[in-house]
N, C-alpha and C positions, 0 to 999 in steps of 0.2 A: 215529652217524657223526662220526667226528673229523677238521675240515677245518681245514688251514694253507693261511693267505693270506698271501703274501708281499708288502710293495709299500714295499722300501727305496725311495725315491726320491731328486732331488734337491735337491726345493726345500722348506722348511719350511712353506710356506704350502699352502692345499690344492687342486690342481690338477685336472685333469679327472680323470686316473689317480691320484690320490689318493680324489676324492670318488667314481669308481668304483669301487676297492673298500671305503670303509666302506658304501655301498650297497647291495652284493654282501652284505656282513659280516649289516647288517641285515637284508635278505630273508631268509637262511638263515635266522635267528635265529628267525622265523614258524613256524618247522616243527618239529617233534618230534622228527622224526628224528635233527636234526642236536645232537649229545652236546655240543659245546666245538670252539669256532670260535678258535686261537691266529693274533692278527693280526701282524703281526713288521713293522716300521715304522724308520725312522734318528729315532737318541735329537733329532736336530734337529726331527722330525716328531710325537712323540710328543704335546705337548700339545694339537697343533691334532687329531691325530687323538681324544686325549681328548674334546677338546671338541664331537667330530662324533657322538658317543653321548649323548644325554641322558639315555635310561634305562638303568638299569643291567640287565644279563641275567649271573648267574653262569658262564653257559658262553663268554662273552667275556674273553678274557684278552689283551692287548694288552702284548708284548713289545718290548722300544728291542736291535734288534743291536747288537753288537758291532763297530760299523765306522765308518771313518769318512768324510764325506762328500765323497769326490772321485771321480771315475768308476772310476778301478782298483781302490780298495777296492773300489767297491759291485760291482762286477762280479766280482770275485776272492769279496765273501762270496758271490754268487749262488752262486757255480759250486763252493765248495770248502767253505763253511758250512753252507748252506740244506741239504743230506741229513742232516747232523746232526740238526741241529734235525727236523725230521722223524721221524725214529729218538726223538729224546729225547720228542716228544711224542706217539708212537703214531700220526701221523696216516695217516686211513684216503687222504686226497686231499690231495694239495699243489697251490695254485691259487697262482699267479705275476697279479698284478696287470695288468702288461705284458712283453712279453719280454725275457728277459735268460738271461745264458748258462747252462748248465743240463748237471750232469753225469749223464747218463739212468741209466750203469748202479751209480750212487749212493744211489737209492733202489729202500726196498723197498718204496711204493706206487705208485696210478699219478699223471702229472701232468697238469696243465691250465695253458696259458695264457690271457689275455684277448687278443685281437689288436683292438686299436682304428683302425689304420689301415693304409698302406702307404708313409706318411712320406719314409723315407730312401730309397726308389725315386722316389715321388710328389713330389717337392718337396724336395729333398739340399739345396737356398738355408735352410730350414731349421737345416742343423746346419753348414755350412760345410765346405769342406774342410783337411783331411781327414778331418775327425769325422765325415761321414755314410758313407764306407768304414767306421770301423769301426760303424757302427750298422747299416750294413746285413750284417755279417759275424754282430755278434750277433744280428739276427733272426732269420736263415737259418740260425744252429748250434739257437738255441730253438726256433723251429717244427718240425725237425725232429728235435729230442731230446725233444720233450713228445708226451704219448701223447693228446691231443683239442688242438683249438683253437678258445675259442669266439669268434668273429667277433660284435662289439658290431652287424652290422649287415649286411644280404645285399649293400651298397654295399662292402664291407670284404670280406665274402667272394669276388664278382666281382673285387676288385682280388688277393687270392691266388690262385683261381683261373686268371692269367693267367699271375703269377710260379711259381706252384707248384702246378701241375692235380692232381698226383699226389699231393701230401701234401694241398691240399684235399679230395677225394674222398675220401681216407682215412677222416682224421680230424678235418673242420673241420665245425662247425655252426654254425649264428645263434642267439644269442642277447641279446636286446638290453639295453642299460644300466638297470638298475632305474632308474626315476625314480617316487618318489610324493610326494605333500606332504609339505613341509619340518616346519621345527620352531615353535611360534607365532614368528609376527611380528617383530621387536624394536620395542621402542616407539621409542626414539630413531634419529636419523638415521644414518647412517656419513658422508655425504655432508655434507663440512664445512660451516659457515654456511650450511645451509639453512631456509630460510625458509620453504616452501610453494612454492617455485617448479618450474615445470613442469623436466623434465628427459626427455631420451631416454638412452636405457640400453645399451651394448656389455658383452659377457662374453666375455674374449677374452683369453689369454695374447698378451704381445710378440710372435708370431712372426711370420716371414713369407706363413702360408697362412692368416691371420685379417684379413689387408687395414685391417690399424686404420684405419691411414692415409685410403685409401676410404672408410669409415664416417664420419670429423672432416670432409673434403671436401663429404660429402654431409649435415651437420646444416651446414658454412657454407654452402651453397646454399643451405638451409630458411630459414637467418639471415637472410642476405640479401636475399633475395627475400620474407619477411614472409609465411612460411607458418609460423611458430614464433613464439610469443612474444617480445618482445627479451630477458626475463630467462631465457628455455628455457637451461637446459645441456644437455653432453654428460656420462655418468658411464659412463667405461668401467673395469669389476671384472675385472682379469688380473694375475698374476706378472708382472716385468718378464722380460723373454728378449734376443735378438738385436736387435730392432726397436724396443727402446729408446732408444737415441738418437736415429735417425730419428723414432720417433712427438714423442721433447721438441722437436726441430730445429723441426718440423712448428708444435707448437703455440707456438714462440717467434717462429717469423717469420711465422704470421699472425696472429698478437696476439691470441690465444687463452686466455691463460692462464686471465683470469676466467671462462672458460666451459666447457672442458673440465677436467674431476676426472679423475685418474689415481687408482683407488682400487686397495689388493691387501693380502691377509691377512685379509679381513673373515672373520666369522663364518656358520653358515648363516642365522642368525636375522634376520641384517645383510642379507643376500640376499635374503629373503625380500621385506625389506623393501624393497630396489630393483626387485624384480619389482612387487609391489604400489604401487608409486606412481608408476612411467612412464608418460611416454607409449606410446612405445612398443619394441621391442626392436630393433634394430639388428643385422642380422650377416652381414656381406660377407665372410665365407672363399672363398678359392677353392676348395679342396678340402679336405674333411672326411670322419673314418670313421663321427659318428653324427650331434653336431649337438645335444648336450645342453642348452647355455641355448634352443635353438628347443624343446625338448618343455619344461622349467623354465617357460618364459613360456606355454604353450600350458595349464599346469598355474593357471597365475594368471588367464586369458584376457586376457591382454595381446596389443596387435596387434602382431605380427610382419613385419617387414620382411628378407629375405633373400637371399642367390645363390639363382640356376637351380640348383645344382647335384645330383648324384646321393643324396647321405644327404639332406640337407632335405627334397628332393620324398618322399624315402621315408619320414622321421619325422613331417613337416610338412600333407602331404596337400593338401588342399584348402584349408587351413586357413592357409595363412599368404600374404603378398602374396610374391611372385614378382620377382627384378631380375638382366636377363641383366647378363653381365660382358664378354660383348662386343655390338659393337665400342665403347659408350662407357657403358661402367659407372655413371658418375656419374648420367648422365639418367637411364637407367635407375632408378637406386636412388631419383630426385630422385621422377619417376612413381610409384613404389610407395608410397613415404612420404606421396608429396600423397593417394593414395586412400586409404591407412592412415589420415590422420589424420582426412577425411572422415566415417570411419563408426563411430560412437561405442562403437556396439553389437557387439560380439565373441561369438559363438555358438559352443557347447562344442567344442571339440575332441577327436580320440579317441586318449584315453590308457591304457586300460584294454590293450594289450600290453604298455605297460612296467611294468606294475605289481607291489610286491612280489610275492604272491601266485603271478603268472605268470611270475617270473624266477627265483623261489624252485622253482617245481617245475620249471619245464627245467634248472636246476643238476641237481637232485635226479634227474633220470631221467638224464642224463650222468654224473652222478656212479655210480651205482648199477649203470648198464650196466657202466662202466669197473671198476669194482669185481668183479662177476660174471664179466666175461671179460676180464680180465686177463692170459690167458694167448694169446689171441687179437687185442689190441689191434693196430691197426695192418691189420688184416688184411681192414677191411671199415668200409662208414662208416656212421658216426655221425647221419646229419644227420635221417633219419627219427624217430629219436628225439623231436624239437623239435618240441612241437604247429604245428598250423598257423600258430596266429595270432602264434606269435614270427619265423615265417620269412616270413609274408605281406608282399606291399608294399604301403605305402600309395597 
């Protein structure tokens, strides 16, 4: 089986839907069945995606489009490039990383997107206007020009199911983000002039559904109040986005500078490395489709501090500390942190649905279905396909 992943994107460093599909890349790669996996990425993108393969596998081929990085290229190759390339490399499935616009009857296989959230309905502060118009025009043309849709998460499926009952039932399944252990270690720090000092840990793009802001608030509380060491930093690992200048604003007028690290472009090995040496994780989203540094940290048994919200509780289980977001966030997050830091001892978490293994073969059974009845797609759904334990909530 010949599968094309798409996932031109926009930022050269590697993002959540970046690190989702070299993930995806890798799982398949476990399996037999699958012949040559061509990954198609912006020539901007290309090294860091290099550098997210350590080993090599002959049937990975990793392609730099032809385009260039402003939204109407990228959107213009989706729609009027990507069935070439397909054509030109036999592929039996064309997987779309996250949606983008997509011309159905251009290809002669079937397609799949990831759907990771519900974004540009859920939260449009996000992308601004008028840019979340068109991000919600492009969801709503891919969702319903791709022949499956796998939902990162049954929190992700319920939010289409709302917008889109009908193309849900169709053709939408859950299948969640491979997450398994990283790559070893790095020996050395990312985290500048580190010494050995204690630090709490954010993973978190600029945006506005990741609450930095919230998370800096809530290690100055800790500060303050002398439940953190006075050398503890903040080191929060995300692309800058919208929320850049506010999070700088932020850390200039409370004279933060020496204490919170803006880190981004690291490495996996460099991540690794900040999961393994925090305190502990940090992550005040308000809303989220899956909630990937919460299972990341749950993989390193790091204590987890988090929102109430819908993907958490479902990735996160039992297992992580809990912090409502209303009516006053802060306390809340202040409470979770002070019992996080209390208990030293971190007891395993359960990670085995995300596992290569398990995400590798609910690909492979979607894929396989879609492949078989192809002539039938569309006409019946999908979702029973997906063992239990990828659909199951925690």
């Amino acid at each position: 089986m010949k599968i094309l992943m798409a996932a031109v994107a926009a930022s050269e460093h590697m993002s959540g839907v970046s690190r989702h599909a070299a993930n995806a890349v890798r799982c398949l790669l476990t399996r037999s069945e699958i012949s040559a996996v061509h990954l198609v990425v912006g020539p901007w993108q290309y090294e860091a995606f290099q550098d997210a393969f350590a080993r090599a596998d002959s049937r990975l081929k990793i392609h730099q489009a032809e385009v260039r990085c402003s939204v109407l290229s990228r959107n213009l190759w989706y729609y009027n490039e990507l069935p070439g390339l397909a054509a030109k490399f036999e592929a039996d499935i064309v997987h779309l990383a996250f949606p983008s616009p997509l011309k159905q009857k251009a290809f002669r296989c079937p397609t799949v997107v990831t759907l990771h959230d519900y974004y540009p309905y859920d939260i449009p502060s996000n992308f601004g206007f008028p840019k979340m118009l068109f991000n919600r025009m492009v969801l709503k043309q891919c969702l319903r020009a791709v022949d499956s849709i796998a939902c990162v998460s049954e929190s992700t499926l319920r939010r289409l199911e709302i917008y889109e009952p009908q193309i849900a039932r169709q053709k939408a399944v859950t299948i969640y983000n491979c997450v398994d252990p990283g790559p070893a270690m790095a020996i050395g720090s990312p985290v500048p002039n580190w010494n050995g000092e204690s630090f709490l840990l954010c993973v978190a793009q600029h945006r506005r559904n990741k609450n930095i802001i919230l998370a800096m608030q809530v290690f100055q509380h800790l500060y303050r109040h002398g439940d953190i060491g006075s050398d503890t930093r903040l080191v929060i690992v995300g692309i800058e986005g919208p929320e850049t200048a506010k999070i700088q604003r932020f850390i200039k007028a409370n004279d933060l500078a020496d204490r919170v690290v803006l880190l981004q472009g690291i490495g996996n090995a460099e991540l690794e490395w900040c999961y393994g040496h925090c305190e502990l994780l940090l992550a005040s989203s308000s809303i989220e489709g899956f909630g990937l540094p919460v299972v990341e940290a749950m993989f390193h048994h790091c204590q987890v501090v988090c929102s109430d919200i819908p993907a958490f509780r479902e990735v996160g289980g039992s297992y992580c500390h809990y912090a409502s977001l209303s009516p006053y966030p802060e306390d809340s997050f202040v409470a979770a942190a002070r019992n996080a830091l209390k208990h030293l001892k971190v007891r395993a978490g359960s990670t085995e649905r995300f596992s290569g293994s398990r995400i590798a073969e609910a690909y492979l059974q979607l894929y396989t279905h879609l492949l078989h009845n192809s002539s039938a797609i569309g006409n019946r759904s999908h979702r029973k396909l997906i063992p239990s334990l990828e659909r199951g909530r925690s």
